[in-house]
Structure formats: C-alpha cells, structure tokens
C-alpha positions in Angstrom: 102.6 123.4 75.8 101.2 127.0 76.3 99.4 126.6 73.0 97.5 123.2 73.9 96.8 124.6 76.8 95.1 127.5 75.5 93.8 125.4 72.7 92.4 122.9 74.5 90.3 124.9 77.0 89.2 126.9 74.0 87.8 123.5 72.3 86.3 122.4 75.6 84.5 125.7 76.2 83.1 125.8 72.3 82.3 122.2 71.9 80.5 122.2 75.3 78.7 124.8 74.2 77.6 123.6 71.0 77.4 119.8 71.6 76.1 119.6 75.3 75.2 122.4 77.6 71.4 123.3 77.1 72.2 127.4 75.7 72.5 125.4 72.4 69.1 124.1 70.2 71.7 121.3 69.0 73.0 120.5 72.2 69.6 119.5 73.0 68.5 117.3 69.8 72.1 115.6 70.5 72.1 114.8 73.7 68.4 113.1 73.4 69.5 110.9 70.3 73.0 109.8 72.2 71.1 109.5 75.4 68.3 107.0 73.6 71.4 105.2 71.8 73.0 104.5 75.0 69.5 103.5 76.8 68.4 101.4 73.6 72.1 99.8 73.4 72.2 98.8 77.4 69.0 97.4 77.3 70.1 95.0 74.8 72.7 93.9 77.6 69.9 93.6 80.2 66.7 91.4 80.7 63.6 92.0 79.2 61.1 95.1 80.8 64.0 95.8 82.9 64.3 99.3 80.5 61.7 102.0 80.2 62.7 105.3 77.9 66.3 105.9 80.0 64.8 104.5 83.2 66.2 101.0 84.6 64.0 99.3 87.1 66.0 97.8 89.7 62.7 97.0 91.6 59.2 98.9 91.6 60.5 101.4 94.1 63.8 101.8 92.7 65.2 102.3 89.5 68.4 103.9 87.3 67.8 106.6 85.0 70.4 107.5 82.1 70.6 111.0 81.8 72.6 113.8 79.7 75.2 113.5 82.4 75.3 109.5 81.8 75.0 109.0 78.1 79.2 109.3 77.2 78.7 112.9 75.9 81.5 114.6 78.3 84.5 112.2 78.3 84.1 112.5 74.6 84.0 116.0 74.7 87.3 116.2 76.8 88.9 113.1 74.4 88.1 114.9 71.6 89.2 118.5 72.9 92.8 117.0 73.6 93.0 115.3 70.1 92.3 118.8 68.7 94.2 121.1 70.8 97.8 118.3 70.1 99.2 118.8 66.7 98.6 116.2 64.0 97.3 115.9 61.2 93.3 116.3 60.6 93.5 112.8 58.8 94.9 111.2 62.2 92.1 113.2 64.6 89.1 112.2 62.3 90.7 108.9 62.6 90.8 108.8 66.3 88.0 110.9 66.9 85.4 108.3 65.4 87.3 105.7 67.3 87.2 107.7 70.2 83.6 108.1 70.2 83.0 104.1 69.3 85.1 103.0 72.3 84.0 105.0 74.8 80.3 104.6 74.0 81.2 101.0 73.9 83.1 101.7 77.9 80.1 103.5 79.0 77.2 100.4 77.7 79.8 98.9 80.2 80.2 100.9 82.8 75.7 101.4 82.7 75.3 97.6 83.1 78.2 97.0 85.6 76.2 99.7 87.3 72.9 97.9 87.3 74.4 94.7 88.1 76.3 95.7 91.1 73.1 97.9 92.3 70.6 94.6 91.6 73.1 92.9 94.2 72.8 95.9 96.3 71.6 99.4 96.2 74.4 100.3 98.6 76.8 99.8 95.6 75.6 102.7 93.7 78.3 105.0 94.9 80.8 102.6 94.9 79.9 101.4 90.9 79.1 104.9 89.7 81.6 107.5 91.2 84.9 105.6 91.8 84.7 102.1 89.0 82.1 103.6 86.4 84.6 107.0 86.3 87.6 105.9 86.6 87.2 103.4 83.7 86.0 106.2 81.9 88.7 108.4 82.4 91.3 105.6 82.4 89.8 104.6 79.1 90.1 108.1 77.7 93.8 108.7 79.0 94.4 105.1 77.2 93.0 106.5 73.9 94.6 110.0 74.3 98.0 108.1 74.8 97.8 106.3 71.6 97.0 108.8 69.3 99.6 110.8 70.7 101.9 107.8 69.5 100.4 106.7 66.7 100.4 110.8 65.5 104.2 109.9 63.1 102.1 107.4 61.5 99.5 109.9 59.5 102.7 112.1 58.9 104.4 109.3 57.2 101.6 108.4 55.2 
C-alpha cells in the first residue's frame, strides 16, 4: 500500500507536470487539441450556432466556455496515475489506459451538454449541474473504471 501510495502521487505530480499544468510547452499544445476535441465533439450534441471556439451561447448575454479545467484532462490524469502506481502488467494499463481516456472523454461530452441543457432551462442550475452532477459522474465514472481494471488485472497475467 505504501508503494502505491508513493507511486501514485509521484505519477500525479510528473504527469501533471508534463500533460497539463502550463510550466510545460506540451502541456500547453495538449490541452488546446483536447480542449478543441471536446468543444468540436459537444457541439455535435448541440444545435447549430449554439458553439463558438470553446464558448456555448446560452443567450447573447450569457454563455458556457470549455476551458483547460473542463476538457477531461484531470480525471484522466488521476485514472491514469492509479492504473500506473497498482501492479499489473503494462499490456493490461495500455489496455485500460486508452479505454480510460475514451470513456471518460465520452462522460465528459455528457456531463458539457447536461450542463448546457440544465443551464438553457435555468442559469440558476449551473452550480447544481457543474459542481455536484457533472463531478460526481466524473469521479464516479473514474472509481467505476479504476475498480475494473483492478479486477480484470488476473486476466493479462493469465494471458
């Protein structure tokens, strides 16, 4: 336990660094190409003009906009983390990792247009949509993911 421990906030610290805080050059070009993914792929969920660059017009004095912080980047980062730090084998986390990263981009498309629609009823629901039902799917989601690879980990082994 010590050693996932250690290893785990070890990961976190060095793929933070490289894949999302702003002290890294790649950091940056990453987080622009998954941030225009995740705008490009929740505007196809959405009615036309509604999206512009990240920004989601509720209304010509309000509007949504997908940033760094929105675009899937940092549950990843923990999922991913916790598949390295727990011991399997690195056929079973490449496997996981890439289905990782498809299912909870495909969560958070989701969790963005649950978002807008709850906001397009009312812009009182931002909170409500964004910091308790947007999160806690993703984290939920996550946990769900971490879960099964953890049991599906005797599989690879066997294999």
């Amino acid at each position: 336990m010590k050693k996932f421990l250690i290893t785990y906030w070890l990961t976190i610290i060095i793929l933070f660094t490289i894949f999302y805080w702003d002290i890294s050059p790649i950091a940056r070009i990453i987080n622009h190409i998954q941030t225009d993914f995740i705008s490009y792929t929740t505007s196809l969920l959405l009615d036309n003009g509604m999206m512009k660059n990240h920004e989601i017009i509720i209304n010509k004095h309000y509007s949504l906009i997908i940033e760094n912080a929105c675009n899937g980047m940092v549950p990843y980062l923990f999922f991913l983390s916790s598949i390295i730090a727990f011991p399997s084998t690195i056929k079973h986390k490449i496997v996981w990792g890439i289905l990782g990263y498809i299912t909870i981009n495909i969560i958070n498309i989701f969790r963005i247009w649950v978002i807008t629609q709850m906001v397009l009823k009312s812009k009182s629901n931002f909170s409500l949509a964004h910091d308790w039902i947007g999160n806690i799917l993703l984290i939920s989601v996550s946990l769900a993911l971490f879960i099964l690879f953890v049991k599906t980990r005797y599989n690879y082994k066997k294999g």
